[in-house]
Legacy VTK file of the C-alpha trace (Angstrom):
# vtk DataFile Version 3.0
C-alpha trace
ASCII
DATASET POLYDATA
POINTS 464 float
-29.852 15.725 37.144
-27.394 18.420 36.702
-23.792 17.312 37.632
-21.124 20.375 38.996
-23.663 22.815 38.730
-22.721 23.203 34.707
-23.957 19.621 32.774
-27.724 18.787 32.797
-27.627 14.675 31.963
-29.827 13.832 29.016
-29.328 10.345 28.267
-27.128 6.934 29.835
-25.073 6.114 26.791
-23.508 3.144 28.572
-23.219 1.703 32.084
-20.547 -1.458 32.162
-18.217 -2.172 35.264
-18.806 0.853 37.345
-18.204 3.049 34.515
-20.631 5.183 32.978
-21.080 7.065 29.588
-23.791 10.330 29.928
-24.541 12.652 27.546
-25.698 15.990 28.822
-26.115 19.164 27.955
-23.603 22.549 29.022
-25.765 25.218 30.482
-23.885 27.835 30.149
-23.289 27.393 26.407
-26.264 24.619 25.480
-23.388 22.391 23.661
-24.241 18.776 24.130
-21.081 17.009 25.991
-20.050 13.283 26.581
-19.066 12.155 30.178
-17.576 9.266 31.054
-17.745 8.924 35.201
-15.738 6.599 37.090
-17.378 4.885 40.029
-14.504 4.552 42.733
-14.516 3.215 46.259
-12.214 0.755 48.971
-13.211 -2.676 46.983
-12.141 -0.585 43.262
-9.257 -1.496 41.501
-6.616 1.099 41.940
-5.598 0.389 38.091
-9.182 1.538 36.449
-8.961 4.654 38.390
-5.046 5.092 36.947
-6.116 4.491 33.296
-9.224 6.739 33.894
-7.088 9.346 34.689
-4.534 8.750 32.042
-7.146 8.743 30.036
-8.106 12.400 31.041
-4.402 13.608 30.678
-3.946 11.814 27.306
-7.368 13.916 25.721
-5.963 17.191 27.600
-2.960 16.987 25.725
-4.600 15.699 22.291
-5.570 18.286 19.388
-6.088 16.774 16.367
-10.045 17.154 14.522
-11.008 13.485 14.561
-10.252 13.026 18.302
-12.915 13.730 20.885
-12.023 17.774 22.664
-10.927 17.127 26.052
-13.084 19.813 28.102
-13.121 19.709 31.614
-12.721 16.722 34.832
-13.689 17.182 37.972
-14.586 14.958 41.156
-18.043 14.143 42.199
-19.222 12.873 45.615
-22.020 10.371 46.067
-23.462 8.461 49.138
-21.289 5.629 49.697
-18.586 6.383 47.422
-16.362 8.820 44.756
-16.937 9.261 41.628
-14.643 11.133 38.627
-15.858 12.744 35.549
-14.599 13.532 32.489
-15.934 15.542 30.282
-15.194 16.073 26.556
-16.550 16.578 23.097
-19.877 15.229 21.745
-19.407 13.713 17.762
-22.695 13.089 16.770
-21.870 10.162 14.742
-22.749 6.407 14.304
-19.667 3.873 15.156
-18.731 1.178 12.838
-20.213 -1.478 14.795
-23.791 0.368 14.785
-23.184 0.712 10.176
-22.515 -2.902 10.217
-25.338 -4.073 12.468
-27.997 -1.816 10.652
-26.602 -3.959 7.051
-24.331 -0.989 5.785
-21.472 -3.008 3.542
-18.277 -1.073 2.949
-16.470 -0.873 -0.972
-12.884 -1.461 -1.338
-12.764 2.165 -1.870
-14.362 3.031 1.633
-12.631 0.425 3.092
-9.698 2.587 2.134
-10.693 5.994 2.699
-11.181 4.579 6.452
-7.944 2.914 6.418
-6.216 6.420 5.186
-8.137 8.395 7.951
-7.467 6.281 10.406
-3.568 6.336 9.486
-3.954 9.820 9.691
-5.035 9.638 13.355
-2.725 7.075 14.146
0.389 8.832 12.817
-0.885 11.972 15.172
-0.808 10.033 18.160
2.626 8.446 17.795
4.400 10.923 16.857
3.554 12.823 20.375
6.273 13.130 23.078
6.118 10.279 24.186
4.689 7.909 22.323
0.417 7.927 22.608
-0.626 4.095 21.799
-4.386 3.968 21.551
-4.206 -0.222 22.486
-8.124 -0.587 21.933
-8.674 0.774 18.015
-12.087 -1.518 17.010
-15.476 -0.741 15.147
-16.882 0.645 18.366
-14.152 2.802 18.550
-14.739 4.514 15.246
-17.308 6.777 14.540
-17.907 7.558 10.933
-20.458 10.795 9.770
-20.865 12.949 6.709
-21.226 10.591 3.930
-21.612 11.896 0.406
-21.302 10.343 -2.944
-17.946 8.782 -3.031
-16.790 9.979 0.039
-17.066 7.367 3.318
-17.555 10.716 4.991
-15.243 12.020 8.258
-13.618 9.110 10.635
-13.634 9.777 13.863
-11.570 7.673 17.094
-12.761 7.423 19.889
-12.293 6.368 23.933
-9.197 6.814 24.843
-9.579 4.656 28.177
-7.322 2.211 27.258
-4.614 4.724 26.209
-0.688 3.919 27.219
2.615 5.842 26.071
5.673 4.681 26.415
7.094 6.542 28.894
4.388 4.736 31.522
6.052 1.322 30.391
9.187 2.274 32.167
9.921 0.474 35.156
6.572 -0.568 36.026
3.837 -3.410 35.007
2.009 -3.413 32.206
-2.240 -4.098 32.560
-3.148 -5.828 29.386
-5.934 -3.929 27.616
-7.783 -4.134 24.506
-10.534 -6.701 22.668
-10.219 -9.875 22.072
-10.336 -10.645 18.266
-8.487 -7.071 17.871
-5.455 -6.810 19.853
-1.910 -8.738 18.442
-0.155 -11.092 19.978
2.341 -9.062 22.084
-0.153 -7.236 23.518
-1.294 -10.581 25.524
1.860 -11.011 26.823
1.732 -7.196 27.834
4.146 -5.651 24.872
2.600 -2.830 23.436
4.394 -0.809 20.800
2.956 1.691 18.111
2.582 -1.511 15.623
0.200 -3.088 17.964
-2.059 -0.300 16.541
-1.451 -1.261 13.237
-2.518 -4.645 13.807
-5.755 -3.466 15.350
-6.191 -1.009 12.502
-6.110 -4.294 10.187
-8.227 -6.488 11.887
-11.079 -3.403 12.021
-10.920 -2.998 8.431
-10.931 -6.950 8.080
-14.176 -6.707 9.412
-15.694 -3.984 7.446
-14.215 -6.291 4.590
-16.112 -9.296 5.676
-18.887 -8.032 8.022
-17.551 -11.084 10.616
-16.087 -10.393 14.145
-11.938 -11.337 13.882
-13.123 -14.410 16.193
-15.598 -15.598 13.529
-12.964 -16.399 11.097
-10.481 -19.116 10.500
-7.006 -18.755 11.304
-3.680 -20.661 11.322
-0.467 -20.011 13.115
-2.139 -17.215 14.609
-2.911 -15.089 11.530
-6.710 -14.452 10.903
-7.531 -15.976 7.116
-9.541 -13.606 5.411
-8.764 -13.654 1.723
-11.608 -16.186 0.450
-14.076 -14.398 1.586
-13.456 -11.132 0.313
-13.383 -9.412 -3.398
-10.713 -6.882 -2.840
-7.300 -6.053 -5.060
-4.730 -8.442 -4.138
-2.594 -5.207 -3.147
-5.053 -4.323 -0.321
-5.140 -8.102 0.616
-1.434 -7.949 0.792
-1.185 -5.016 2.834
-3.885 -5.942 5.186
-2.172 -9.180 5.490
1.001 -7.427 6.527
-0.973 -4.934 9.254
-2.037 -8.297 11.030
1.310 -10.350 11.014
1.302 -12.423 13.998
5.232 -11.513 14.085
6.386 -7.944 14.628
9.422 -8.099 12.515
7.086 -8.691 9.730
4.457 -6.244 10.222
4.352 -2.583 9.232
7.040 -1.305 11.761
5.285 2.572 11.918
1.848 4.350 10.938
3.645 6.225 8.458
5.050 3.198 6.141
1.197 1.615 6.473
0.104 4.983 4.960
2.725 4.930 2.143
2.128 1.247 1.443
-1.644 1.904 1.103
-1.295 4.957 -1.062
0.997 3.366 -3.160
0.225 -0.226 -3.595
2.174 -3.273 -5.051
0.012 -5.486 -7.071
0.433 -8.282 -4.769
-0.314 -12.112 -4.237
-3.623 -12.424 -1.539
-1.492 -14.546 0.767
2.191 -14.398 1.290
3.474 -16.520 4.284
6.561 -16.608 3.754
9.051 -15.877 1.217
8.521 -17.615 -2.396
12.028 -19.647 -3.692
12.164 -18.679 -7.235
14.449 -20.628 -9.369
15.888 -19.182 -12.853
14.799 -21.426 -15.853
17.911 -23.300 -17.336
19.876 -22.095 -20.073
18.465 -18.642 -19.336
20.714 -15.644 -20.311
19.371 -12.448 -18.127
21.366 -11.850 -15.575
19.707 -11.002 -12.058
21.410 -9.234 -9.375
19.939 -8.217 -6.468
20.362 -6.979 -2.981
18.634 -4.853 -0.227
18.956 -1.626 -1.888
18.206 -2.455 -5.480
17.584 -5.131 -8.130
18.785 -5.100 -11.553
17.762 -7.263 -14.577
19.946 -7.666 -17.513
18.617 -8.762 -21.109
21.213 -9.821 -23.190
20.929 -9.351 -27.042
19.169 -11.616 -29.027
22.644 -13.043 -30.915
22.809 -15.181 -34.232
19.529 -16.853 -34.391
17.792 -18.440 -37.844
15.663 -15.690 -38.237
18.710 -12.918 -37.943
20.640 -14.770 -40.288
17.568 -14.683 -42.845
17.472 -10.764 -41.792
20.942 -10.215 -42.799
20.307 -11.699 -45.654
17.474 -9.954 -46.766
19.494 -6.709 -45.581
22.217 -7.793 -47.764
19.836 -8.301 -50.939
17.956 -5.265 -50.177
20.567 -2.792 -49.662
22.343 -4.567 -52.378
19.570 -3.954 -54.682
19.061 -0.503 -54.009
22.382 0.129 -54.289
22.790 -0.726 -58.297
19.086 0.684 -58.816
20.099 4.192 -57.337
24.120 3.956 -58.903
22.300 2.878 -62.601
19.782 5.834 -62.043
22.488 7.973 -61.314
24.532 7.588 -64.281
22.502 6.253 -66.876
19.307 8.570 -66.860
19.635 12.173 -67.858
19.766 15.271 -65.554
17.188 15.967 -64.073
15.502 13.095 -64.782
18.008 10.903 -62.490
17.543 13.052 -59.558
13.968 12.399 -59.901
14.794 8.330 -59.850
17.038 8.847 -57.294
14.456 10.651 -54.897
11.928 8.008 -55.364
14.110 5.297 -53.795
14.553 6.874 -50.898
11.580 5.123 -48.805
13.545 2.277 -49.637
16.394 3.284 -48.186
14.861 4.039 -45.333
13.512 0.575 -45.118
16.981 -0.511 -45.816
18.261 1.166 -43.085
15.808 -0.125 -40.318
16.391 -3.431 -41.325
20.241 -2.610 -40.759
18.826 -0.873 -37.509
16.873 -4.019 -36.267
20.138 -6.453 -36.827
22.172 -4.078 -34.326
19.898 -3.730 -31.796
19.726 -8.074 -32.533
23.318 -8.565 -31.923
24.228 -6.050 -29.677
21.730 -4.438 -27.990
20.785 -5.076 -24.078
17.815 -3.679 -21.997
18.416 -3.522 -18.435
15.584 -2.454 -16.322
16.520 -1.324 -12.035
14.737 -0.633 -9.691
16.470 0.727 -6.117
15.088 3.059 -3.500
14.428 6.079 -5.655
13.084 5.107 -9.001
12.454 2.649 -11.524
14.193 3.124 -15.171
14.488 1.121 -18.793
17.554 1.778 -20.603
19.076 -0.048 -23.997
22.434 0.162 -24.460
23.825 -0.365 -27.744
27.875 0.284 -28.678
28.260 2.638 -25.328
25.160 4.174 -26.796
22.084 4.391 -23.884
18.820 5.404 -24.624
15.808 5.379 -21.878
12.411 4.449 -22.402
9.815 5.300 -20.847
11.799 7.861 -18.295
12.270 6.798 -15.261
9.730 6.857 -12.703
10.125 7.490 -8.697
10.266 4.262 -6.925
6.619 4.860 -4.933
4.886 5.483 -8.073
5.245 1.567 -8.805
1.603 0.270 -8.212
1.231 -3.353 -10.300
3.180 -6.033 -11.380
1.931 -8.037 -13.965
2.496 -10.911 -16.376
0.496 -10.516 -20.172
0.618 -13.790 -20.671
-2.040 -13.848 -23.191
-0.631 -10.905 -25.273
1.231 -12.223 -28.484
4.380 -12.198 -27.673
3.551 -12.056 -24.040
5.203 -9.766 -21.743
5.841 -8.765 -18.003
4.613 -5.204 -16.930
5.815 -2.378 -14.340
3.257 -0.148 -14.013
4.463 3.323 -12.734
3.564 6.972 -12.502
1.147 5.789 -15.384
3.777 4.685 -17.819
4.647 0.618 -18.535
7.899 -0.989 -18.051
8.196 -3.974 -20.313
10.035 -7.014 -20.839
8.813 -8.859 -23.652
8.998 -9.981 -27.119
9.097 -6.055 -27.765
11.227 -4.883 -25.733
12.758 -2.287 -28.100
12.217 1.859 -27.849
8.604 1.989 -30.120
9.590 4.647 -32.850
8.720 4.666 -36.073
11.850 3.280 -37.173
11.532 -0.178 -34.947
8.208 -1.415 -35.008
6.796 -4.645 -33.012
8.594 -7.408 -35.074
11.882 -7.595 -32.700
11.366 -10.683 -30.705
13.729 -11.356 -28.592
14.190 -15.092 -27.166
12.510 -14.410 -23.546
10.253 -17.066 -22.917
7.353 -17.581 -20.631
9.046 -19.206 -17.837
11.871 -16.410 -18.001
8.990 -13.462 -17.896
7.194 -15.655 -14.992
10.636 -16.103 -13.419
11.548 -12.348 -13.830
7.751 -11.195 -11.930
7.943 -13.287 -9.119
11.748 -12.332 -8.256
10.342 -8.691 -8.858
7.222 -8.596 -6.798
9.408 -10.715 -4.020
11.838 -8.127 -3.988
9.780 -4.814 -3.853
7.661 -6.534 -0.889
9.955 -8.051 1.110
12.804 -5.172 0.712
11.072 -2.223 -0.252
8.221 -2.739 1.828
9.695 -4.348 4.764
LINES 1 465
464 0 1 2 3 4 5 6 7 8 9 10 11 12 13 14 15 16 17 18 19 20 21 22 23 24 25 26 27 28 29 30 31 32 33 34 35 36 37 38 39 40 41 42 43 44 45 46 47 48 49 50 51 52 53 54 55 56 57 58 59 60 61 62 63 64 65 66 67 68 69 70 71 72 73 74 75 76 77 78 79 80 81 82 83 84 85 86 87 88 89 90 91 92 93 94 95 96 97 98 99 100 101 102 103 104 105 106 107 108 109 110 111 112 113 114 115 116 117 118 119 120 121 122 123 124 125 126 127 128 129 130 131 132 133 134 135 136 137 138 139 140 141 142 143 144 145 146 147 148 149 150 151 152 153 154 155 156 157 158 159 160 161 162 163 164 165 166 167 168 169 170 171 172 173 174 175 176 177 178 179 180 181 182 183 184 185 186 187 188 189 190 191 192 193 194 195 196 197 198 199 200 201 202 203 204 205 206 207 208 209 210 211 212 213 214 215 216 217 218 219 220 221 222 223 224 225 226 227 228 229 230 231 232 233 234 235 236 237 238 239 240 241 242 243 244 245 246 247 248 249 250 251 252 253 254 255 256 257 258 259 260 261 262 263 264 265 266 267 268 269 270 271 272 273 274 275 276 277 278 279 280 281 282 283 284 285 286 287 288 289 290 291 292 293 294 295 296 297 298 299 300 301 302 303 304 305 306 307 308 309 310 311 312 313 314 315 316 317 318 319 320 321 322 323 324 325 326 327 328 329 330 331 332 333 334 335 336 337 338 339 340 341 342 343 344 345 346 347 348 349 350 351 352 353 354 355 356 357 358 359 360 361 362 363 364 365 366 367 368 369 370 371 372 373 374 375 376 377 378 379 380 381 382 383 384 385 386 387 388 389 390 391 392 393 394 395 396 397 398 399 400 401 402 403 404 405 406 407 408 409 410 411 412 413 414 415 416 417 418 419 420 421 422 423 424 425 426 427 428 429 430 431 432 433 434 435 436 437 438 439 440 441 442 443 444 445 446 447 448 449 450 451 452 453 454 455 456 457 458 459 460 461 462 463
């Protein structure tokens, strides 16, 4: 059969509710072609022909590589009724849906390529004038071809039949579209917005994650419960978790903040309902301040403890010491020989000295580490001295949080731009004049304390 004199049909691809899929072939330049066709008579609903049609207007206006080439639509006439055909690119590709059902399992790694691709994508589509919402993203949906080594290979997204923008929300109803299992809450209640994608988006990759349909799993208070039965990094569990918030104030507001969350990820907790209520251990001495824009964490010197006091007296001896052995060499030896004495205490001094060193930064020393929208930095101050170490880091290099709680002393981590923020037992610049041994009185519940107000804070306001 050879439809408008141009498409020779090779194959039914699909046939549900009077609409068919075709592939056929282009005569006139032997490139293999998709058509959808659109059965349409008197007892038709007049909103399938409406979202057909959109459909066609959406792809004519689409050009983006991983989004089927809208290439021609025309109207066909058959015995008892009309019929309209679109006509667009052929992507020679398995879905999702088919890689799952064959036994193919997806790595955290895929899982993420996808995720990124399909950002990508999404990012194209609602950035257009107006607003393109695809309302029907799914396994099906996907296509997925050219796999090599590490590389998932190219993501592709596909039928656009379900298609809205925003500017055909105005003033008129809305026909509630999508699959069940994949489509948030609003969308039931016929609210779509360019974050109903997202949620979509997360409940696809949910089930490359698990290999079970959205339905299939548990859920409570409307989110899907996922995190048992998966082995991923608690930062992709976290952001998955926040693609599929039930709640829209809590979900990834735009395509473009998923993509920056994903590419840079917080080390964070597999389930986070709501926010955690940390409480600062007593007698604690770091002071915490904190707001939307910033947080900023305050170590206070160590002060007069038993072991300083035995320091200063050991400096006292020391120094003491070295001062009659290089004042007796001095004067009582003969030249040269007392230059000669003289030189050889001078290690000693130098140990002298960092003992001195290691009292100051004691007594009057404090490390404050902040974090606000641009970067992340570690500064000691000492006598309206400041010294910074590592450098600071831009803000969306963080990627972990972490408490060492088995390292001796323990310690809790920023990781950032590859270079570790620490507040520990050791919290001093590493040179070779200050060495590991200044411990300063932070103990475990402070450093668990200090994590959890830190990982609240850059996923609740950084993230948000």
């Amino acid at each position: 059969m050879i439809l408008n004199g141009v498409y020779q049909v090779q194959t039914q691809l699909s046939n549900r509710g009077g609409k068919e899929t075709l592939l056929a072939q282009n005569l006139n330049t032997q490139e293999l072609v998709v058509i959808k066709i659109l059965k349409f008579n008197s007892h038709s609903e007049w909103e399938n022909f409406k979202l057909f049609e959109r459909e066609a207007q959406t792809l004519k206006n689409l050009s983006h590589p991983a989004i089927p080439q809208y290439l021609d639509y025309f109207e066909l006439k058959l015995s008892n009724s009309y019929a309209y055909a679109l006509v667009q690119s052929y992507i020679d590709a398995p879905s999702l849906e088919s890689c799952l059902k064959t036994g193919r399992s997806f790595s955290e790694v895929e899982i993420e390529q996808i995720a990124i691709a399909l950002l990508d994508i999404v990012i194209y589509l609602h950035q257009r004038q107006p607003t393109i919402i695809h309302r029907d993203i799914k396994p099906s949906n996907i296509l997925l071809t050219d796999r090599s080594g590490s590389n998932v290979g190219k993501v592709y997204l596909i039928d656009f039949g379900a298609v809205q923008n925003t500017a055909a929300t105005e003033g008129g109803t809305i026909t509630i579209v999508g699959t069940y299992g994949y489509m948030p809450p609003e969308q039931f209640g016929g609210q779509t917005v360019p974050a109903s994608d997202l949620y979509s988006l997360g409940a696809t990759l949910i089930y490359l994650a698990t290999g079970k349909h959205p339905t299939e799993l548990p859920s409570k208070d409307g989110r899907i419960l996922f995190a048992d039965l998966v082995n991923l990094n608690p930062s992709l569990i976290g952001w998955l978790n926040k693609a599929i918030e039930p709640s829209l104030d809590r979900r990834f507001s735009s395509a473009s903040e998923a993509l920056q969350a994903i590419k840079h990820p917080i080390n964070l907790e597999k389930t986070r309902p709501a926010r955690e209520i940390v409480k600062q251990p007593r007698k604690s001495k770091i002071v915490l301040d904190k707001t939307s824009d910033a947080i900023d964490i305050s170590v206070p010197p160590k002060g007069f403890t038993t072991e300083v006091l035995f320091l200063i007296g050991f400096a006292c001896f020391w120094n003491g010491f070295l001062v009659i052995w290089t004042g007796f060499a001095l004067l009582t030896a003969p030249f040269p020989i007392n230059i000669v004495f003289s030189l050889f205490s001078i290690p000693f001094w130098i140990a002298g000295f960092t003992i001195i060193a290691k009292i100051m930064l004691f007594l009057f020393t404090t490390a404050r580490l902040k974090i606000d929208s641009q970067e992340i930095s570690l500064t000691y101050e000492c006598a309206g001295f400041k010294y910074q170490q590592p450098k600071p880091s831009p803000r969306d290099t963080i990627t972990k949080v972490k408490l060492e709680s088995s390292n001796n002393p323990p310690a809790m981590v920023i990781w950032a731009n590859e270079e570790a923020y620490r507040i520990h037992g050791t919290i001093t610049p590493k040179t070779s004049m200050i060495d590991n041994s200044l411990n300063r009185e932070i103990s475990d519940r402070e450093l668990d304390w200090l994590a959890k107000e830190i990982e609240n804070w850059l996923y609740y306001s950084t993230i948000k």
